[in-house]
N, C-alpha and C positions, 0 to 999 in steps of 0.2 A: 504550403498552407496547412495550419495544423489540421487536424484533426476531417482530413478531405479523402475521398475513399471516390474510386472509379469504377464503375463497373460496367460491362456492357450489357445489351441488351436487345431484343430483335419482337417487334409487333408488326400485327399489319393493320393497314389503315387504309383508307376509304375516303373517295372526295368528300368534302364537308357537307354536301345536302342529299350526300345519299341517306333514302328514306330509311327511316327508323327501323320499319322489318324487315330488309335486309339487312343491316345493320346487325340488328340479333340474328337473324339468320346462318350470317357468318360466323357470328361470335361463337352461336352453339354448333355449329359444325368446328369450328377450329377446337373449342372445346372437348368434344369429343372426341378428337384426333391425339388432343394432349391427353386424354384418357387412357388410349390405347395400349396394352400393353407395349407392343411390337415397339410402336412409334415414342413411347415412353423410353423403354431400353436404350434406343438407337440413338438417340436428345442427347441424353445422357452418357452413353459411349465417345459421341462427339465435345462433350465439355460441357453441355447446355445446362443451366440450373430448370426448372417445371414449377412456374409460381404453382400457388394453392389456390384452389377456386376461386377465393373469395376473390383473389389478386388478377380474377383473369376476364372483367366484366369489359365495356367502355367505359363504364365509370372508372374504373379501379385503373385502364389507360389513359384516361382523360388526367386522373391524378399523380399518376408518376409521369406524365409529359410536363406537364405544369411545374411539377419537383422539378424536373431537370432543367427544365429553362431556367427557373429561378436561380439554380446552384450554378450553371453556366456561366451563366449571366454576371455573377458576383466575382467568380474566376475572369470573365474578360473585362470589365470593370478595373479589379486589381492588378491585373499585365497590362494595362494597357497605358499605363502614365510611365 
């Protein structure tokens, strides 16, 4: 498929009616973890790319899971006839 590009990617997630302030809770601890020098370095030694803040909200996962179904989705669509 032209112009289709893969990449992986690794989030964590949470039942759907877990309440909102944990929710952020988690988000800013994990946040701050991807802060971390140490655990920065290490990400990174292992292969990991470290979105940028802005890339690291639920929103900002809400929206690239969304991307991803929809590009899936067009790929299993097209294999599948």
């Amino acid at each position: 498929m032209p112009q289709f590009e893969v990449a992986a990617w690794q989030a964590l997630f949470v039942p759907k009616n877990t309440p909102p302030e944990i929710v952020l809770k988690l988000n800013g601890v994990l946040v701050k973890a991807l802060d971390d020098g140490h655990t920065r370095r290490r990400l990174m030694d292992l292969g990991s790319g470290i979105p940028v803040k802005s890339d690291r909200s639920p929103e900002a996962l809400q929206s690239l899971v969304e991307s991803e179904v929809a590009c899936w989705r067009r790929v299993f669509r097209a294999t599948s006839h």
